[in-house]
N, C-alpha and C positions, 0 to 999 in steps of 0.2 A: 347469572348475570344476563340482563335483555337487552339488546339494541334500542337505540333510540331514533326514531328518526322524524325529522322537522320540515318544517315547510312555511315559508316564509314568502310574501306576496308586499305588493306598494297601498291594495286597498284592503279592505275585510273583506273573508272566504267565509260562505257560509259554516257554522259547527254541524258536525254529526255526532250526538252523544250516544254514550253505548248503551246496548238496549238488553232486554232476557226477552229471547234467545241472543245470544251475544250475532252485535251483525257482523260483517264482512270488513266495513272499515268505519275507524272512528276518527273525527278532526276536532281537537280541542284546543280552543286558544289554551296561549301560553300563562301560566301562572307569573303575578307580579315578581313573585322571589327566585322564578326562574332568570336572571341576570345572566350567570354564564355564559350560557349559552346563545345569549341575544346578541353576542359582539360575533359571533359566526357570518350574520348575515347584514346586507345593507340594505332590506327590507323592514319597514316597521312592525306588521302584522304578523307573527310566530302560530306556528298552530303544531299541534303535536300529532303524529299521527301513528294508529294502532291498527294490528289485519285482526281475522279472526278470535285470535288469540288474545285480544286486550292488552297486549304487548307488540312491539314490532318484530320481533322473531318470526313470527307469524307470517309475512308477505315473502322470505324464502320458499322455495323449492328446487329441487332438483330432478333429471329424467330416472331418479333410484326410487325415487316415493311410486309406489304403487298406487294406482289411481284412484280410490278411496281418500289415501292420505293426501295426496296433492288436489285435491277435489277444492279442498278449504282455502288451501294459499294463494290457487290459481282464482278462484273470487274474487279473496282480497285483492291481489293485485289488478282484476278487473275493474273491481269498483275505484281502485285509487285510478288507473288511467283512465275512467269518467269521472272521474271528480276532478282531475289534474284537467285536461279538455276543457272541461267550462271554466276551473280558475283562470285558463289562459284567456277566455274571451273577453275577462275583464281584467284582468290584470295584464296581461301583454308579458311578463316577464318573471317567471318563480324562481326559488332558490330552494333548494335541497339540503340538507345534513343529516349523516349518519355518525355516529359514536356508539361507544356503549353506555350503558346507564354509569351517574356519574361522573363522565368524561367530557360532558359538554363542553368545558372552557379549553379543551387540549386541542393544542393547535390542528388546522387541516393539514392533512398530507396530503391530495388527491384532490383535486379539480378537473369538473368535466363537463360541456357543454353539451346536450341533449337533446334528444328527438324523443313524443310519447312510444317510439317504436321500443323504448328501451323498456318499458311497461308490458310486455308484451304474455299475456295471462297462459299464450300457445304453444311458449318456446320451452327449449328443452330445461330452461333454469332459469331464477333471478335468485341474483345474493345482492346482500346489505356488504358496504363497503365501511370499515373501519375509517373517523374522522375523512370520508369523504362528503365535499359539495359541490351537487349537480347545479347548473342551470339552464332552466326551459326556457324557451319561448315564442310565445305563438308561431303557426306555420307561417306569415310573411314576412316574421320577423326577423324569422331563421336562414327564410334562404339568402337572406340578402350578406350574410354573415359567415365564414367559416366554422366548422365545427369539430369535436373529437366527439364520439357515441362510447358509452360506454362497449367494452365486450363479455 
């Protein structure tokens, strides 16, 4: 079973569709019959997103991967906090959701407001959070606001 994880915006994100050689990150709007999962956010525009892998399992790692194997995830999650960076410059405010595949409509446990630091391709780890939703938003929009970061 693979993680799913979303991203939902107020305007349309550009798509990144997956290529051969498979790339680093993939953003696909949402399919019509994906419904579930749309009551998640209070965003209109859904988009799905994939790391290496074609899957979101893929933008984990941890400081155990040996540097070959974290070579790939730490990309991915490069290219997702450039692509998150410029959604913020137009959209002002994104939403986040993880599940597993499947589980879209199960309720969230976990709510967390965020800084792209939590992206961060350097550090010792990023995991995917079961039914949890982030949300970003631009740096002036943020400070003016309290916050939790993920840890």
């Amino acid at each position: 079973m693979c993680y799913a994880f979303y991203l939902a915006a107020s305007v349309p994100l550009p798509e990144r569709p997956a290529t051969i050689p498979v790339s680093p990150l993939t953003v696909l709007a949402l399919e019509a019959d994906d419904d579930a999962v749309r009551r998640q956010f209070s965003k209109a525009h859904i988009y799905k997103l994939g790391a290496h892998t074609g899957c979101s399992c893929g933008f984990a790692f941890t400081a155990e991967f040996d540097l070959d194997s974290a070579a790939a995830p730490r990309e991915s999650i490069k290219e997702l906090r450039s692509y998150l960076a410029s959604a913020l410059t137009t959209a002002g405010t994104l939403e986040l959701f993880v599940c597993w595949e499947g589980d879209q409509g199960g309720p969230i446990e976990e709510r967390e407001d965020l800084t792209l630091d939590v992206f961060d391709p350097e550090a010792e780890k990023f995991s995917l959070t079961e039914r949890w939703l982030g949300t970003l938003r631009s740096p002036q929009r943020h400070e003016a606001e309290p916050s939790h970061i993920l840890s």
